[in-house]
C-alpha positions in Angstrom: 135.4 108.0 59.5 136.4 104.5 60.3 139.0 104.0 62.8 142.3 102.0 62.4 143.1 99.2 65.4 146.9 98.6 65.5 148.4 96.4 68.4 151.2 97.3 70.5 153.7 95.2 71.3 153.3 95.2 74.4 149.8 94.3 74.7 149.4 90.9 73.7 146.6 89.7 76.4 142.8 90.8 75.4 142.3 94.9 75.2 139.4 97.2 76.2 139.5 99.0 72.9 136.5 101.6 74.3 133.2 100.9 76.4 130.5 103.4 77.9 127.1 102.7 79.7 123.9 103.6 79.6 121.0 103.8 82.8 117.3 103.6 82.1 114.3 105.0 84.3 113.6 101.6 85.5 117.3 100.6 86.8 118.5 99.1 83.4 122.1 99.0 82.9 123.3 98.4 79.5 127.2 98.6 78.9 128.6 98.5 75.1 132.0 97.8 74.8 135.0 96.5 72.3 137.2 94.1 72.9 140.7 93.8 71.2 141.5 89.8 71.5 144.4 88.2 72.4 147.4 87.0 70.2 146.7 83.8 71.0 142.9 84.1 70.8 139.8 84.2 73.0 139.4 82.2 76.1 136.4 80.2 75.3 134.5 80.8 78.1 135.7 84.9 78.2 132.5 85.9 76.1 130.1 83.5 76.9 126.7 84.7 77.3 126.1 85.3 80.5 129.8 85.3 82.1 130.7 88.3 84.1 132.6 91.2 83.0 136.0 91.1 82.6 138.0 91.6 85.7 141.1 93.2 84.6 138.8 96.2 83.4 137.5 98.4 85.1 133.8 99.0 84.7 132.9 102.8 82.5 133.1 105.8 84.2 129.1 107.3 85.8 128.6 103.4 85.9 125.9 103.3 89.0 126.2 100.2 92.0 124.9 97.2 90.9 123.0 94.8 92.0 125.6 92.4 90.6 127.5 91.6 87.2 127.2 93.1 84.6 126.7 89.4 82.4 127.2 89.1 78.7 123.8 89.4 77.0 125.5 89.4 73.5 128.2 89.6 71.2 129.9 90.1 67.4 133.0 88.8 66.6 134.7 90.4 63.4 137.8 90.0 62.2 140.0 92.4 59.9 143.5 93.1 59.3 144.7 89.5 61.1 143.2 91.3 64.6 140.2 90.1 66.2 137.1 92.6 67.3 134.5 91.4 69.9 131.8 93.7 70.0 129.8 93.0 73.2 127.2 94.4 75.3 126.6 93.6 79.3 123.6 94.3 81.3 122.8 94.9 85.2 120.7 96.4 87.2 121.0 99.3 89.6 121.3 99.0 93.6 118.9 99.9 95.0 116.3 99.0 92.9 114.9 101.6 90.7 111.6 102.2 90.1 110.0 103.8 87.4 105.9 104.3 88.0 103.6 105.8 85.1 99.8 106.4 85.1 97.1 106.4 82.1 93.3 107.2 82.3 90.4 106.5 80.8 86.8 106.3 80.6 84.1 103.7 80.9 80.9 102.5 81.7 78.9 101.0 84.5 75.7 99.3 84.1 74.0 97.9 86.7 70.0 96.0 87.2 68.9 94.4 90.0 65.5 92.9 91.5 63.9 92.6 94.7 60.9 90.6 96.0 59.0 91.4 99.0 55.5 90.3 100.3 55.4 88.9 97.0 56.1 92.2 95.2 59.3 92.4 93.0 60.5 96.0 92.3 63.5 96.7 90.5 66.0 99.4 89.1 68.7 100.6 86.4 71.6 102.4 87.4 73.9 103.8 84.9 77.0 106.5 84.3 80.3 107.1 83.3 83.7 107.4 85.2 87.4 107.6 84.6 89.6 104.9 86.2 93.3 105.3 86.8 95.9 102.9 85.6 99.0 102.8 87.7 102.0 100.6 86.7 105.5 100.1 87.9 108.8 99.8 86.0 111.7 97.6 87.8 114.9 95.8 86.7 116.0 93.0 89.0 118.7 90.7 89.2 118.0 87.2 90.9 118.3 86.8 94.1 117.3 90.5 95.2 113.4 90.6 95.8 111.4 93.6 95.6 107.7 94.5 96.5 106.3 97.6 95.0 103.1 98.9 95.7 100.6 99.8 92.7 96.8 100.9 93.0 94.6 101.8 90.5 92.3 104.9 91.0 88.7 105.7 90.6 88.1 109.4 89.4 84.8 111.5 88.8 81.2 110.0 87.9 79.0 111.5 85.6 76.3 111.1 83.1 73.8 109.3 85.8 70.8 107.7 84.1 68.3 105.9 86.3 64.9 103.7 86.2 63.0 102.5 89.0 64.4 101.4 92.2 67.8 102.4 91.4 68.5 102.3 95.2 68.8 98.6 94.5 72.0 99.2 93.1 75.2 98.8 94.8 78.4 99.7 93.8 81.9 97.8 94.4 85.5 98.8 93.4 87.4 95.7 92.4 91.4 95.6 91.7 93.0 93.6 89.1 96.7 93.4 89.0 98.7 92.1 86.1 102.7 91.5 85.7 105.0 91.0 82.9 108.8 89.7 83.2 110.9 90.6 80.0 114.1 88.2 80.6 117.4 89.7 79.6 120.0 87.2 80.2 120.2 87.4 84.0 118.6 90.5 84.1 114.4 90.3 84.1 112.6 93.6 83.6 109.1 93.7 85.4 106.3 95.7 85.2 103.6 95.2 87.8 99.9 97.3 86.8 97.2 97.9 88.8 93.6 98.3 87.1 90.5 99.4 89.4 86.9 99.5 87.7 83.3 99.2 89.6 81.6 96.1 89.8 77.9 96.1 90.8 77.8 94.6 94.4 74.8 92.5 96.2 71.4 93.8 96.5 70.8 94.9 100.1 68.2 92.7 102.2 64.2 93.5 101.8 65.0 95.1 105.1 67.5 97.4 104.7 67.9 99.6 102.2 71.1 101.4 101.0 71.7 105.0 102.7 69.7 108.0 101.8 68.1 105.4 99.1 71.1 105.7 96.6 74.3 103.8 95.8 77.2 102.4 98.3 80.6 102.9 96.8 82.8 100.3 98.9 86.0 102.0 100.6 89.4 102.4 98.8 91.4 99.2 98.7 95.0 98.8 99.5 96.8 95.8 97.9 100.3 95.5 97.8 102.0 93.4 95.3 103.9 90.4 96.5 107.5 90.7 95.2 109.2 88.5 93.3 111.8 86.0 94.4 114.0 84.5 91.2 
């Protein structure tokens, strides 16, 4: 049922009429709250977006340290019954920096063909199969100017389905890294999510004179790449 505001006397100034908060896996802090206005009406920079919570309140109870604010990311103003209602809603993020890592999977393809000529003899070589590659991303609120460097890697799993023709010892492998980012900007707030892709790559073929171990593929060594945080 809706609720009836009624002003006391004794509380002309602006009124926290109720306000609770809410924490995400990646640090988010949203805080809802309602505002009672003044007799004499809003301040006009009180509720601007972006200004800071009000200082005469106290912040909701569970709310967690903060990296800094909570800022005004918007607001409603109604008004009813000669009072005035300004529905608003902060946002912060959590200190220290919270961060929220997920991983997906899936399956794909390699294809690789390569030649080599020697003594005026070419030879060359197919080398096929699937393999499932790891997706790793990471979740993280910030709040300029706190910097933060997580570290992401994708994942190469199990090989299978092998098909080959010819000199398939002509074909190398390679693990390359790609890493992407994403910045969703709330007010001062920016949500970022870093993710780290790995997939194989067929590498060089090997000089006439040296041939790849045991006469089948190299798989290069694990890389470790750590991305380079970000500084608002």
């Amino acid at each position: 049922m809706p609720s009836t505001v009624i002003r006391s006397a004794q509380k002309a100034g602006l009124v926290l009429i109720e306000s609770r908060v809410s924490v995400a896996n990646d640090g988010l802090v949203t805080i809802d709250a309602s505002f009672l206005a003044p007799t004499s009406g809003v301040a006009l920079n009180t509720f601007d977006l972006d200004a800071s919570w009000p200082s005469i309140f106290a912040l909701p109870p569970a709310t967690p340290t903060l990296q800094g604010g909570p800022y005004l990311l918007s607001k409603n103003v109604s008004k009813k019954n000669g009072l005035t209602i300004v529905q608003a809603q902060y946002v912060s993020a959590t200190n220290p920096v919270r961060v929220a890592i997920s991983e997906s999977t899936e399956k794909l393809t390699f294809s690789g063909y390569a030649e080599q000529t020697q003594n005026n003899t070419t030879t060359s070589g197919s080398l096929s199969f699937d393999y499932y590659a790891s997706t790793q991303t990471a979740t993280y609120t910030l709040i300029a100017p706190t910097v933060y460097s997580p570290t992401v890697s994708g994942r190469i799993g199990a090989k299978f389905n092998f098909r080959r023709e010819g000199e398939d010892r002509l074909i190398t492998l390679a693990e390359t890294e790609t890493l992407v980012s994403s910045d969703e900007t709330l007010g001062k707030v920016s949500r970022i999510s870093v993710t780290a892709r790995r997939i194989i790559e067929q590498g060089d073929v090997p000089p006439a004179n040296i041939l790849p171990f045991m006469g089948r593929t190299l798989a290069g060594p694990p890389l470790n790449v750590s991305w380079v945080g970000r500084n608002r």
